[in-house]
N, C-alpha and C positions, 0 to 999 in steps of 0.2 A: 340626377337632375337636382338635389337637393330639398327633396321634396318627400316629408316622413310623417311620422304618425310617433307619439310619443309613451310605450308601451311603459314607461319607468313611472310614468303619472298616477297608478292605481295605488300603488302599493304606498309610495310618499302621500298621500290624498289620505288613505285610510290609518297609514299612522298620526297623522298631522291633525286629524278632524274626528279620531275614534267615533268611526261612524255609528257603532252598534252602543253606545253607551246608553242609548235613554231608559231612563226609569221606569219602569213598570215592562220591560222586556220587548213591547210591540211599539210601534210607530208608525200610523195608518197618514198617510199623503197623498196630495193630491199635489201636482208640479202639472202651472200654467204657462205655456210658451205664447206671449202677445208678440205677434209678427206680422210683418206689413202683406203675407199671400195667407197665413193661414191663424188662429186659434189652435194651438195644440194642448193635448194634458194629457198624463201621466198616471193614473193611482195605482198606490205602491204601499207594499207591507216592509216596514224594516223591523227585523228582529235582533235582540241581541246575543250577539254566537252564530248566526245564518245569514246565508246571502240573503241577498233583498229580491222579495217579489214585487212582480209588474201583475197589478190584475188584472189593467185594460189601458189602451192608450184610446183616445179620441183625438178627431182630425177635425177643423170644420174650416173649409176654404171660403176667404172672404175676396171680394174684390175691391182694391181702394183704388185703385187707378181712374176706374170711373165717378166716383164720388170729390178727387179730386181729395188730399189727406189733409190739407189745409181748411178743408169748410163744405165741404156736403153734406145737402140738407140731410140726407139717410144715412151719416154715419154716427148717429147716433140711435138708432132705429139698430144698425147692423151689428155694435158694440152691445146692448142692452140685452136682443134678442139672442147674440150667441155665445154670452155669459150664464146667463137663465141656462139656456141647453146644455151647457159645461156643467153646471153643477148638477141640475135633474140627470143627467146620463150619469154621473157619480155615482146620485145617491141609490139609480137601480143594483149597483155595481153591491153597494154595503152605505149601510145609513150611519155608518162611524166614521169621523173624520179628524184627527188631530191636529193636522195642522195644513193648512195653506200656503202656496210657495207661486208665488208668481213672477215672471222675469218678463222684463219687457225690454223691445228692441226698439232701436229709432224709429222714428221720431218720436216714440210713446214716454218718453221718461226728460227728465231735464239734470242731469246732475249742476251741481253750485258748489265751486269749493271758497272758505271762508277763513279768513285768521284773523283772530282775536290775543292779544297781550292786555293782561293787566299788571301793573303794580301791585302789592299785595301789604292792605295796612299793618300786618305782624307778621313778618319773617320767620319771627321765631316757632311760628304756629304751625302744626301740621296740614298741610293741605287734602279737605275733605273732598269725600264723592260727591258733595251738596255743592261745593264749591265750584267743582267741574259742572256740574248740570248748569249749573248756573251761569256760564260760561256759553254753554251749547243752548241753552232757552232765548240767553240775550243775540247771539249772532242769528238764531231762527228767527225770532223776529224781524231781523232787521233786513234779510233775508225775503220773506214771506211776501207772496204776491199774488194778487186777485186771481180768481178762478183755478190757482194751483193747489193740489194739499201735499205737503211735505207727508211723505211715507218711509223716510230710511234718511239715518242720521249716521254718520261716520265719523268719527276720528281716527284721523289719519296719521297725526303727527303732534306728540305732547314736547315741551322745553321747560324748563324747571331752571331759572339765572340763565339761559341760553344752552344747556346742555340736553339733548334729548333724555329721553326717561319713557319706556313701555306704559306705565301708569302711575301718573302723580299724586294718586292716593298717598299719604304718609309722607312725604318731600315735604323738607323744609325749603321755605328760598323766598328771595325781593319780587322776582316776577316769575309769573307763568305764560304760557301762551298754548293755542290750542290750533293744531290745523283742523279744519272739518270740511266735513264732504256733505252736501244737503243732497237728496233725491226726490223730486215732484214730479206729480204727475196730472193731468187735469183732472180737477174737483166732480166732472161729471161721471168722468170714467170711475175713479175710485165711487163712487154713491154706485155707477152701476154692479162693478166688481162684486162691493162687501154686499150690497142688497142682494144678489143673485147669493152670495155663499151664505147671509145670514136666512134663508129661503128654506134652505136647503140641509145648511150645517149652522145653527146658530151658535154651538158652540166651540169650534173649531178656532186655532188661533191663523191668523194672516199674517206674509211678510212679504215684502216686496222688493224686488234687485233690480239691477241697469243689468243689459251687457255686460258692461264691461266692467262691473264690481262680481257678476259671474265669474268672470275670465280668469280675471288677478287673482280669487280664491283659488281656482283652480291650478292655475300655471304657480303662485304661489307656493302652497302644499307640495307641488309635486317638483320640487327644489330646481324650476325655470326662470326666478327673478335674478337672478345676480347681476342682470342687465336689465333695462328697460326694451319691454318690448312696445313695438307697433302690432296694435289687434285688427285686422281688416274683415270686418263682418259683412259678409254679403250675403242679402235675403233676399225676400220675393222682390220688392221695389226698391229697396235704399239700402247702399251700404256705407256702415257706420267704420270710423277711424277712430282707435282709442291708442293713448299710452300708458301701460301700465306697469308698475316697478312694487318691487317690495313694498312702497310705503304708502302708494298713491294710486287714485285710478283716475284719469280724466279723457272727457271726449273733444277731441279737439275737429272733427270735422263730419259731413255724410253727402252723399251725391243720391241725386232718385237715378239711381240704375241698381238693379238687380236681376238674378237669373230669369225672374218673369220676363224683365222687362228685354231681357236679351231677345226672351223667344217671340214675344210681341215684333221688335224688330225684323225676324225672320218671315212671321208670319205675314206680317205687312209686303215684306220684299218678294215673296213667293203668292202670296193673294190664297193662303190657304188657313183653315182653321186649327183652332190650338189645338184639339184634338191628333190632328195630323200634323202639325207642327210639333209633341210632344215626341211623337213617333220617328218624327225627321231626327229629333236630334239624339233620341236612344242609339240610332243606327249609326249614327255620325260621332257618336262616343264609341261605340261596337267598332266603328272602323269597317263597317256594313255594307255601305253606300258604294256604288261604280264611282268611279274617278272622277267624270265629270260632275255629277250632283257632290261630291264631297271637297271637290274645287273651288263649285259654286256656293254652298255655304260659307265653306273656309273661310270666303271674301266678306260673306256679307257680316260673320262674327269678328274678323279684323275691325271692319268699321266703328261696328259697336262698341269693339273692347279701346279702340283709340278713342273715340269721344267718352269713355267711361274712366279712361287714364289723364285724360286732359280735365274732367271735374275734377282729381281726386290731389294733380300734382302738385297745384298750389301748398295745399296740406303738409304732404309731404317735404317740401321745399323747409319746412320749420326744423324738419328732424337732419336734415341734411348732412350735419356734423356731427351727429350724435353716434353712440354707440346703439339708440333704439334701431339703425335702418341696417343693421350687419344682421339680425334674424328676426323676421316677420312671422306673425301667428295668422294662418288666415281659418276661420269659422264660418260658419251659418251653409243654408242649401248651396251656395255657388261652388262650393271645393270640394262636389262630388263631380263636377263640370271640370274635366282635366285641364282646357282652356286658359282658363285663369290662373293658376300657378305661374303655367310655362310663360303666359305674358307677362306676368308680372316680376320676375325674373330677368328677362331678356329689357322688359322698359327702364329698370333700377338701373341697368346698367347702361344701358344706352344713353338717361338723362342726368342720370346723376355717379357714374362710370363706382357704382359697387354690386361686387357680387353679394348676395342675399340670398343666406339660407330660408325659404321659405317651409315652417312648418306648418300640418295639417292639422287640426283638432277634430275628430267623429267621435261618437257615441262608443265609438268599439274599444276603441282602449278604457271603457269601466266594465268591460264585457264580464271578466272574471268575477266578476259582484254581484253578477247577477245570479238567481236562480239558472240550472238550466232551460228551463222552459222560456224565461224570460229573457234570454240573451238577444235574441234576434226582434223583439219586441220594437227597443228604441237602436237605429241604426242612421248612420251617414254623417255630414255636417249638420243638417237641418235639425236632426234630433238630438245634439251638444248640449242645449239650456237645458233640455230636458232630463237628459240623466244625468247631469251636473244637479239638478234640483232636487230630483229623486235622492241621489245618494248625500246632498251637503246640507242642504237647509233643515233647521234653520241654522243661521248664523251668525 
């Protein structure tokens, strides 16, 4: 079916990122998953020389659908209250904490990317680290917009006279230019974040990812960029569209459908609750169900998945010619749903006549990294940011 899991990713990942390096032997974490069905976290021991332990994962399911993600009045009530709880359930866990790792998924993050050239009035001058910040302060600014606070800064792409260069520390040259990546988030959310961890761990460090700067690290290290890929992240409510390449990560699209909202649809068309709609569709993955009730779904997640392919095709219409749409990355809770793959598959080709290898990302190909005890801790697609966080950040 073309349809894999990428086992070659642990072993490039931990040479690429020398995970057990940090100084002083231990590395105590705590890895936040903000996503649009749940609050997830992670705390985790890494040492150096030993797999990494999981000491505890916490779950806290929120509901945005009814709050409506663009403006209810409780979702900041729901935000506030189940950051507080993330970290007080930590700190029972161990009142040490090194560093903080948060990933957020659509719609919670804004990525901005930014180029700046200047002229440079002595050539002959070595180009300082001061020079480059300088560089990145002036595009922040300009940049910078009410009620956002910029939390993760990228560059992406340095040129020295027009010639790339990994770090223009030390380059002589007439011009420089800087590609950058800005990442914001809203101003309320981060004041609730850091007050809930400075509560809690006031001395811990914080760092904050996209998706899809998750991804690229990942698929990066684990020697997958020599093409651009398309990232197809589907969560509880929205799934997000990234391109990301060796040198670059950007979001170029999202549709509100996700695996919640598939089973909402079910449950609406059958008049039964989630409860028993969660159940329908274990059975209906199990392949469980008598013929006709598994007919009768069949139809009702066709519909779904075609109005979730019609938000998403415009999008894709960008990549059309590219070499990103020959192998798709798909993540998040939905590609534990066999569903998906296989449509989306069979639609590449039907609308846009290519075959696409569609690869899986889950938790389990970092399996080996873990403690045993901790292997089965973080598992499936849902749980990807998260041991991606555990074992990469910071970075």
């Amino acid at each position: 079916m073309g349809v894999f899991v990428m086992p070659e990713i642990c072993y490039n990942i931990i040479m690429a990122f020398g995970f057990f390096k940090k100084e002083g032997g231990k590395t105590h974490i705590l890895a936040i998953d903000l996503g649009t069905a749940s609050i997830s976290a992670a705390m985790a021991v890494r040492q150096e020389g030993k797999k990494t332990e999981v000491l505890k994962v916490f779950r806290y399911p929120i509901d945005l659908f009814e709050y409506q993600i663009a403006g209810g009045a409780q979702l900041p009530h729901i935000f506030k209250e189940g950051f507080l709880r993330v970290f007080k359930d930590a700190h029972v866990i161990s009142d040490h904490l090194d560093v903080v790792a948060v990933g957020l998924s659509d719609p919670f993050f804004l990525d901005k990317k930014k180029q700046r050239k200047v002229t440079r009035s002595n050539p002959a001058a070595a180009i300082t680290a001061e020079e480059i910040n300088s560089l990145v302060k002036t595009s922040e600014s300009e940049i910078a917009a009410q009620n956002l606070a910029i939390v993760r800064r990228n560059i992406l792409n340095t040129q020295v006279n027009g010639y790339d260069v990994r770090n223009a520390s030390g380059y002589k040259g007439k011009t420089l230019a800087i590609e950058m990546m800005f990442t914001s988030i809203s101003a309320t959310l981060k004041e609730y974040i850091e007050g809930a961890k400075d509560k809690f761990f006031p001395k811990s460090a914080i760092s904050y990812y996209s998706d899809a700067a998750i991804f690229r690290e990942a698929l990066r290290a684990a020697g997958n960029l020599s093409e651009p890929r398309i990232v197809i992240d589907i969560g509880g409510e929205v799934t997000g569209i990234f391109l990301v390449d060796d040198l670059m990560f950007q979001h170029y699209g999202a549709a509100a459908f996700g695996i919640r909202t598939l089973a909402r649809r079910i449950a609406s068309s059958l008049k039964i609750d989630a409860a028993d709609t969660d159940s329908l569709l274990k059975k209906y993955t199990a392949g469980t169900l008598d013929d006709a009730a598994q007919a009768k779904i069949s139809r009702i997640i066709a519909s779904a998945l075609a109005d979730w392919w019609l938000s998403l095709k415009n999008t894709f219409k960008q990549f059309a010619e590219t070499a990103a749409m020959k192998k798709v990355m798909l993540s998040g809770g939905g590609v534990d749903f066999p569903a998906f793959p296989t449509f989306l598959k069979e639609n590449f080709k039907k609308d846009f006549n290519i075959e696409v290898d569609v690869l899986i990302l889950r938790a389990e190909v970092f399996k080996d990294f873990f403690e045993i005890a901790s292997q089965n801790l973080l598992s499936g697609g849902g749980d990807i940011v998260l041991a991606s966080l555990v074992l990469l950040a910071p970075w």
